[in-house]
Backbone bond lengths (Angstrom), bond angles and torsions (degrees), N, CA, C in turn:
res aa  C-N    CA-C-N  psi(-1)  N-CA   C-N-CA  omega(-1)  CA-C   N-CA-C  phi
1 X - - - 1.443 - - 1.536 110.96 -
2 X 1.316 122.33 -46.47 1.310 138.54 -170.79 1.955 90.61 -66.79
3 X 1.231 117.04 -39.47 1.880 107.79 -163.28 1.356 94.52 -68.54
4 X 1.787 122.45 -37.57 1.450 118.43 -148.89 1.987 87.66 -80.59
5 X 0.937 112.85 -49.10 1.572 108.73 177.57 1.765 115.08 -49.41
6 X 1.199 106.20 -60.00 1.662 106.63 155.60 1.621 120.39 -28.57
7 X 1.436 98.18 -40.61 1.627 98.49 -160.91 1.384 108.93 -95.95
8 X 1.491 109.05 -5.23 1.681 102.23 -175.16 1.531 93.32 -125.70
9 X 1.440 147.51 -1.77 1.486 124.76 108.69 1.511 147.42 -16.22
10 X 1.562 99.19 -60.94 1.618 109.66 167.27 1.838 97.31 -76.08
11 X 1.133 152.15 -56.04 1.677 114.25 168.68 1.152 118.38 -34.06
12 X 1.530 97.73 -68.32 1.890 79.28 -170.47 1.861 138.21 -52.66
13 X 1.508 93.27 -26.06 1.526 97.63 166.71 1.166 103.39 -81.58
14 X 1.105 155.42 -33.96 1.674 143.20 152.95 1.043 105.55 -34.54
15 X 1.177 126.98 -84.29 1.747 107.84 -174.73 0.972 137.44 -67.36
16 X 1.391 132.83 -12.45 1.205 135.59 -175.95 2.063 97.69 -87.26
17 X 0.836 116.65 -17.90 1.445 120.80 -169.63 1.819 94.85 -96.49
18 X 1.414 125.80 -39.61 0.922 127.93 -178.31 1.612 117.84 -80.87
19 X 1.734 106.15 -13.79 1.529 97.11 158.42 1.513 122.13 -91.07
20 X 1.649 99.36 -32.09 1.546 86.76 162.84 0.994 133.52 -66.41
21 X 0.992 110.52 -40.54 2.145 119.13 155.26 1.906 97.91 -7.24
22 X 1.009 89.60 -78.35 1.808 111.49 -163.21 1.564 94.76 -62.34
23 X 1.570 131.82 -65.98 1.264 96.61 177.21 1.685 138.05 -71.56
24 X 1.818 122.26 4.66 0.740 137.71 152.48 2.161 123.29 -51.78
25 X 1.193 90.88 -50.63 1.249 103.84 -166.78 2.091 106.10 -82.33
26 X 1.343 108.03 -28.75 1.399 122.00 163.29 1.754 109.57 -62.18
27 X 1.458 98.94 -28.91 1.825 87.81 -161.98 1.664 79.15 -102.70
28 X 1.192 151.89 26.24 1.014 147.70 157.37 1.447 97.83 -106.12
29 X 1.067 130.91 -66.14 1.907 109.18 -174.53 1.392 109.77 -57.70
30 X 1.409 101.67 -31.02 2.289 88.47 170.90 1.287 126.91 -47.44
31 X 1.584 104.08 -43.93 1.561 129.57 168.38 1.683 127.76 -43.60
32 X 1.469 82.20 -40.25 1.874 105.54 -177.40 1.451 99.48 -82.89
33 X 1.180 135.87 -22.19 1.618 135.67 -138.74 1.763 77.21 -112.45
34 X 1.579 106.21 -56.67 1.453 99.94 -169.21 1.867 109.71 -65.05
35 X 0.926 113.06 -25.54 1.959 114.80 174.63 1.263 99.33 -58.59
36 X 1.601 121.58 -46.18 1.657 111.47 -147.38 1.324 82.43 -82.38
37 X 1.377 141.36 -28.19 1.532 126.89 -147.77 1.877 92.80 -80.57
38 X 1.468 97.13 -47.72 1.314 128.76 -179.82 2.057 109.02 -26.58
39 X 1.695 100.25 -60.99 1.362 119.49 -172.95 1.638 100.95 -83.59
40 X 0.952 124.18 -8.27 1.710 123.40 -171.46 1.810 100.97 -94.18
41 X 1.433 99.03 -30.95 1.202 108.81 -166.17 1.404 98.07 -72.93
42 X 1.304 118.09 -41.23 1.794 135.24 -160.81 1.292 100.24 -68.82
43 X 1.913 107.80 -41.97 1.695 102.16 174.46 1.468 142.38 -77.40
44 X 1.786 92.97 -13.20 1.199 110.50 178.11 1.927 99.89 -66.89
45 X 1.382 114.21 -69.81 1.488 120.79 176.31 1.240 116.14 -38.63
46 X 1.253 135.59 -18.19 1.575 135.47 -164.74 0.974 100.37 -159.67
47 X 2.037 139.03 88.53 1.073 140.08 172.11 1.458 117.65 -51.75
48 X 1.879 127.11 -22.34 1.254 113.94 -175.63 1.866 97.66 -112.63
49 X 1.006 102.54 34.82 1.386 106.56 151.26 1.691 128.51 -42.65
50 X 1.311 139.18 114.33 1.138 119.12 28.10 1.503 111.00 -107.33
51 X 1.318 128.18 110.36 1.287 136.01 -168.88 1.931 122.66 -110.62
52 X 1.137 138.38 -134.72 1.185 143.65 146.48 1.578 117.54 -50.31
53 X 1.755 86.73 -53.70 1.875 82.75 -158.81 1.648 97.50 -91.75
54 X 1.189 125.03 18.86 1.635 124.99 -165.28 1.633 94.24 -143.51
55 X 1.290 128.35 117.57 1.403 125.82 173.32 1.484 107.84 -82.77
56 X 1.578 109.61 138.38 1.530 116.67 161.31 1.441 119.51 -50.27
57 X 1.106 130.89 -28.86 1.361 118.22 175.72 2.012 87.28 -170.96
58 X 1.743 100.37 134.59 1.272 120.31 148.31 1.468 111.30 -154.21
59 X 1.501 102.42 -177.59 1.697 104.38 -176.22 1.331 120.92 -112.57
60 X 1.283 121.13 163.93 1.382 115.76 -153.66 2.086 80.68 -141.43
61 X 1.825 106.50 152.90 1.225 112.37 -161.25 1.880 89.05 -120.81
62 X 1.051 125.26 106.93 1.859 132.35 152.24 1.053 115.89 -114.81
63 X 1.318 89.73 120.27 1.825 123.19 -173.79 1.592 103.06 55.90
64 X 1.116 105.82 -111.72 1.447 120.58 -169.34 1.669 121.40 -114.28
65 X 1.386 111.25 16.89 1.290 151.56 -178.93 1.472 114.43 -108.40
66 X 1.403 116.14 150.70 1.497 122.95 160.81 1.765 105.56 -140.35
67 X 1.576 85.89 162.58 1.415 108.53 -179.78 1.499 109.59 -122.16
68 X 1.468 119.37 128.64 1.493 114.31 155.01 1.732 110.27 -96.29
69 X 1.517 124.53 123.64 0.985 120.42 -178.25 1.418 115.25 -125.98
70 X 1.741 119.45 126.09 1.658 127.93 -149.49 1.774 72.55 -115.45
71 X 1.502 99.64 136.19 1.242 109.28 168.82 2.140 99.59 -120.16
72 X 1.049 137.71 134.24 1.145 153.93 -171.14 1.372 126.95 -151.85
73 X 1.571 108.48 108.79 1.782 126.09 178.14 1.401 99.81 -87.72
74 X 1.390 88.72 132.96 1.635 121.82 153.74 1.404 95.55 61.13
75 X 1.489 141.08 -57.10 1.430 127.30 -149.77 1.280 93.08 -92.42
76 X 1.211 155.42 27.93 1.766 145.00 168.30 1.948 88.65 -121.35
77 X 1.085 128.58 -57.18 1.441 105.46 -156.21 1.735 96.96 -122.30
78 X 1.383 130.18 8.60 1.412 127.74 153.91 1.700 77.91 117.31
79 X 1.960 87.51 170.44 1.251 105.40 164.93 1.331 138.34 -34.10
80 X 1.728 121.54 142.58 1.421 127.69 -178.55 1.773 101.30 58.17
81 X 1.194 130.19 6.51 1.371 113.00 -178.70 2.077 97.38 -108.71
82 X 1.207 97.94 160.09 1.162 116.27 163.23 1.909 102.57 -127.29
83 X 1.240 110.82 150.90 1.466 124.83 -160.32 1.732 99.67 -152.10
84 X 1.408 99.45 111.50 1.416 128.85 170.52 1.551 127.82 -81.68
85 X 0.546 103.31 138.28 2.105 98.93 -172.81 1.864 116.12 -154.85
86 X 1.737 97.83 84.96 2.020 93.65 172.85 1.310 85.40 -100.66
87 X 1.748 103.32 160.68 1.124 152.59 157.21 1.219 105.20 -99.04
88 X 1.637 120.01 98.68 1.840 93.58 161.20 1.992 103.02 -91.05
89 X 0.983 104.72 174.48 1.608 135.19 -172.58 1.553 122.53 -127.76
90 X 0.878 169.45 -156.06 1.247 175.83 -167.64 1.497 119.65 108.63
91 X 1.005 123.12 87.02 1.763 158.33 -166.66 1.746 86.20 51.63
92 X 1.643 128.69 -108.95 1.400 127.49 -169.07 1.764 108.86 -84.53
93 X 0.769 120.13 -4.30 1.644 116.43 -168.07 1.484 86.65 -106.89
94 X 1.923 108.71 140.50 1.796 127.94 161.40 1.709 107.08 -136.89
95 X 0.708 77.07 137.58 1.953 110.50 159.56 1.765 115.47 -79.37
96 X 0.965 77.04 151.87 2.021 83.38 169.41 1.545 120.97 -146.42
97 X 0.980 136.80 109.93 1.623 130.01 -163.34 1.414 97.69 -125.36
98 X 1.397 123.59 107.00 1.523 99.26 158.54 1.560 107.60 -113.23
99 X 1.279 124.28 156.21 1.420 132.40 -162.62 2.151 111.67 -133.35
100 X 0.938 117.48 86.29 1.551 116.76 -179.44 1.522 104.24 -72.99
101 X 1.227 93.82 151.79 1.601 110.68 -172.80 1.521 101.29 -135.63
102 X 1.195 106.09 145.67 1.562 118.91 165.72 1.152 108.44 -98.16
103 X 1.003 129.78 141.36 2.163 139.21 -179.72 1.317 103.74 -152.09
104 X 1.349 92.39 120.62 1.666 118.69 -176.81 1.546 95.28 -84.81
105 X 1.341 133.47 108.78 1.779 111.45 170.61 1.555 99.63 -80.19
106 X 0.897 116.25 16.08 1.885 103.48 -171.99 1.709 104.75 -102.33
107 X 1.371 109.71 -42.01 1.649 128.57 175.59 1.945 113.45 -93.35
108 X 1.141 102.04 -29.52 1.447 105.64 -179.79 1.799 105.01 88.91
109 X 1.450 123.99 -3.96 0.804 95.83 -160.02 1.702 120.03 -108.43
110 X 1.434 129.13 140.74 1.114 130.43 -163.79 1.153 105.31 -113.85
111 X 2.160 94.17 140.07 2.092 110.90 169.97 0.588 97.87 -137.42
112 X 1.279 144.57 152.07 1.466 161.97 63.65 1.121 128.87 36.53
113 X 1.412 120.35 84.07 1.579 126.27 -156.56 1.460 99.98 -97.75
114 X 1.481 126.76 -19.91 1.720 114.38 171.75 1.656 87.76 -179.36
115 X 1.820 95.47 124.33 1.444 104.80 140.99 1.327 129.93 -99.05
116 X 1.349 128.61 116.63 1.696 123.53 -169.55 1.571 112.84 -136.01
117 X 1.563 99.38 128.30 1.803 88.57 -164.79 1.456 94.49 -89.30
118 X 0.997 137.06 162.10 1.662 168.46 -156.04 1.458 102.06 -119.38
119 X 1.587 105.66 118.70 1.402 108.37 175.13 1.826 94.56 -79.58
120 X 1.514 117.61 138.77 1.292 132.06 161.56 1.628 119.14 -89.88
């Protein structure tokens, strides 16, 4: 009697840990998705980003999630590129998104040459 009570305890903490699992790890790539949009946005407004008025890397808070997001010219993904990088987090589960950009300083104008999330 005592194993079958044991045994339908450990289900329920199995699943209930294994759905939060999943919405843990969802509100962590939202987190990551919202940094990269976050740092793309920062480069679009300020082509010589990351400078004075643009920080190399801070964090940004969605929902119940955070992002650390490293923004980096030219020396992470080569010339004329700028290269974006959030981490979202949400208690043990992270995301990884990094996103390179091409920036013309002569035209101003910015693309998006690859967003690719990073297995952690």
């Amino acid at each position: 009697m005592v194993e079958l009570g044991l045994a339908g305890a450990f289900l329920i903490y199995y699943l209930s840990n294994s759905l939060y699992g999943t919405r843990l790890s969802e509100t962590a790539l939202v987190a990551a998705q919202a940094g990269i949009e976050d740092g793309i946005l920062k480069v679009v407004l300020d082509k010589s980003c990351p400078n004075v008025n643009c920080p190399a890397s801070y964090t940004i808070t969605a929902g119940s999630g955070s992002a650390d997001v490293v923004i980096c010219k030219e020396s992470c993904s080569g010339a004329g590129t700028t290269q974006v990088t959030s981490t979202g987090q949400a208690l043990t589960r992270k995301h990884k998104i990094v996103a390179v950009l091409n920036v013309n300083n002569t035209t101003g104008l910015v693309t998006k040459e690859s967003v690719t999330e990073i297995p952690l």
